[in-house]
C-alpha positions as CSV (number, residue, x, y, z in Angstrom):
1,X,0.0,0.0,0.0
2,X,1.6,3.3,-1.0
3,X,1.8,5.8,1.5
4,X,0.1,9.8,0.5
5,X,2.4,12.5,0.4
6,X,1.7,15.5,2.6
7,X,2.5,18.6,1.8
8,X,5.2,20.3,4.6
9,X,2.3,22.9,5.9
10,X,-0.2,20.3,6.5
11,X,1.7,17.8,8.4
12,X,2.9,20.6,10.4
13,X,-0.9,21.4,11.0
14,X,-1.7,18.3,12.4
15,X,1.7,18.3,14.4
16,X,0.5,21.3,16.1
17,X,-3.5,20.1,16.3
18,X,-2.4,16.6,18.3
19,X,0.4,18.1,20.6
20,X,-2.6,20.9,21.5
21,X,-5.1,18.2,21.8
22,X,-2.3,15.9,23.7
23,X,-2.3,19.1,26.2
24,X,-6.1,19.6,26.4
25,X,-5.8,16.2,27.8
26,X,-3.8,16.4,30.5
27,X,-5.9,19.6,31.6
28,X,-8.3,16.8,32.9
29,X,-5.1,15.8,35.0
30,X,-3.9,18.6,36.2
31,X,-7.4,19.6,37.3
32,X,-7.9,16.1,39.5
33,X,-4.4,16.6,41.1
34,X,-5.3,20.2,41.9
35,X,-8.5,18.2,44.0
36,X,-6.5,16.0,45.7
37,X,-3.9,18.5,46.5
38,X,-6.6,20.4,48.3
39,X,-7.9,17.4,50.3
40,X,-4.5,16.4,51.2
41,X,-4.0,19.7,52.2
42,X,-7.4,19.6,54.3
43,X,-5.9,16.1,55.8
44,X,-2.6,17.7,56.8
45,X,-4.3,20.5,58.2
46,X,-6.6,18.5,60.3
47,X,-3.9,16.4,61.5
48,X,-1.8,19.3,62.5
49,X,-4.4,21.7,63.9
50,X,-7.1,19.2,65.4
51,X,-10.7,19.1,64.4
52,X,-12.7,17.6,62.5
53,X,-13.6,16.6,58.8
54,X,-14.3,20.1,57.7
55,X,-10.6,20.8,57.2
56,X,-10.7,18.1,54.2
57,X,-14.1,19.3,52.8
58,X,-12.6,22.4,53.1
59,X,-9.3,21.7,51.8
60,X,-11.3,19.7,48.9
61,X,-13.7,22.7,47.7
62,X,-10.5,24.9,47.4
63,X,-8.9,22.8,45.5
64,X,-12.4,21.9,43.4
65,X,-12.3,25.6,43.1
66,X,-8.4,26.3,42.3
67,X,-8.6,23.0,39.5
68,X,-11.7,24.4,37.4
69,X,-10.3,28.3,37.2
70,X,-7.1,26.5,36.3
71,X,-8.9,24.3,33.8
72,X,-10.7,27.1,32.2
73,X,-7.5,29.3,32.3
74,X,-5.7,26.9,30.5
75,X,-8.8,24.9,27.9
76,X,-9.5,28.9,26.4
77,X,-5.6,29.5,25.7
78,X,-4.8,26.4,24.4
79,X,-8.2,27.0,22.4
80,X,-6.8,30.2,20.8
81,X,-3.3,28.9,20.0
82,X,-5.3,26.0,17.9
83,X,-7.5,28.8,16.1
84,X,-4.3,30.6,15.3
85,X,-2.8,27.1,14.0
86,X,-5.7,26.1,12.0
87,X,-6.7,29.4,10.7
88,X,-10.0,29.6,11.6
89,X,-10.7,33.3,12.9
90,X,-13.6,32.7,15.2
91,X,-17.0,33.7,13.5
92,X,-15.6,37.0,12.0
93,X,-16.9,38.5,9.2
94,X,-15.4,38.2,6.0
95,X,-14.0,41.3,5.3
96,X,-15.2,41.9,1.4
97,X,-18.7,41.5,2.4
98,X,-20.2,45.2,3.5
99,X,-22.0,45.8,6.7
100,X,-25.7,46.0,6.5
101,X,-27.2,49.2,7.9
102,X,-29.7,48.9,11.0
103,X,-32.6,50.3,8.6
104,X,-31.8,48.0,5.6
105,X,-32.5,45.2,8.2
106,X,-35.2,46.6,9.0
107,X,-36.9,47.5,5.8
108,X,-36.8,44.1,4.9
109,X,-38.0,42.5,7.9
110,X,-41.2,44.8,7.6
């Protein structure tokens, strides 16, 4: 079976598209150890100050907390680096194509 040729460009492309996805994965990682960071945190802390479960609760919302601002952070940067690799601009308007007017809309609405 012959193998098809890729042009440089596009097998860089797909380079870049699976090492972004590759990282998009290991988001869901980073996220879970951010969790059981904070619970270990809440363990050590109960340990050390007394008490009761509340310090691992505690410790586990924080890091519940931390993990999915982290996740988010990271998931809408590494979404922008794969629209600037791809090409795809987001939804903007092509720039040859004129803005309608407010009353043009209108006018043929009515």
């Amino acid at each position: 079976m012959a193998r098809k040729k890729t042009s440089g460009s596009a097998k860089r492309g797909n380079d870049v598209e699976t090492r972004i996805g590759w990282r998009m994965a290991g988001i869901g990682m980073e996220t879970a150890s951010y969790v059981l960071g904070g619970v270990f945190l809440g363990w050590l802390a109960k340990e050390g100050f007394g008490g009761g479960d509340g310090w691992i609760v505690g410790g586990g919302i924080v890091g519940i907390v931390t993990g999915i601002s982290q996740m988010l952070r990271s998931g809408l940067k590494l979404n922008r680096q794969l629209e600037r690799a791809t090409g795809h601009g987001g939804g903007a308007r092509p720039t040859d194509q004129p803005r309608k007017s407010s009353s043009e809309s209108e006018s043929k609405i009515r």
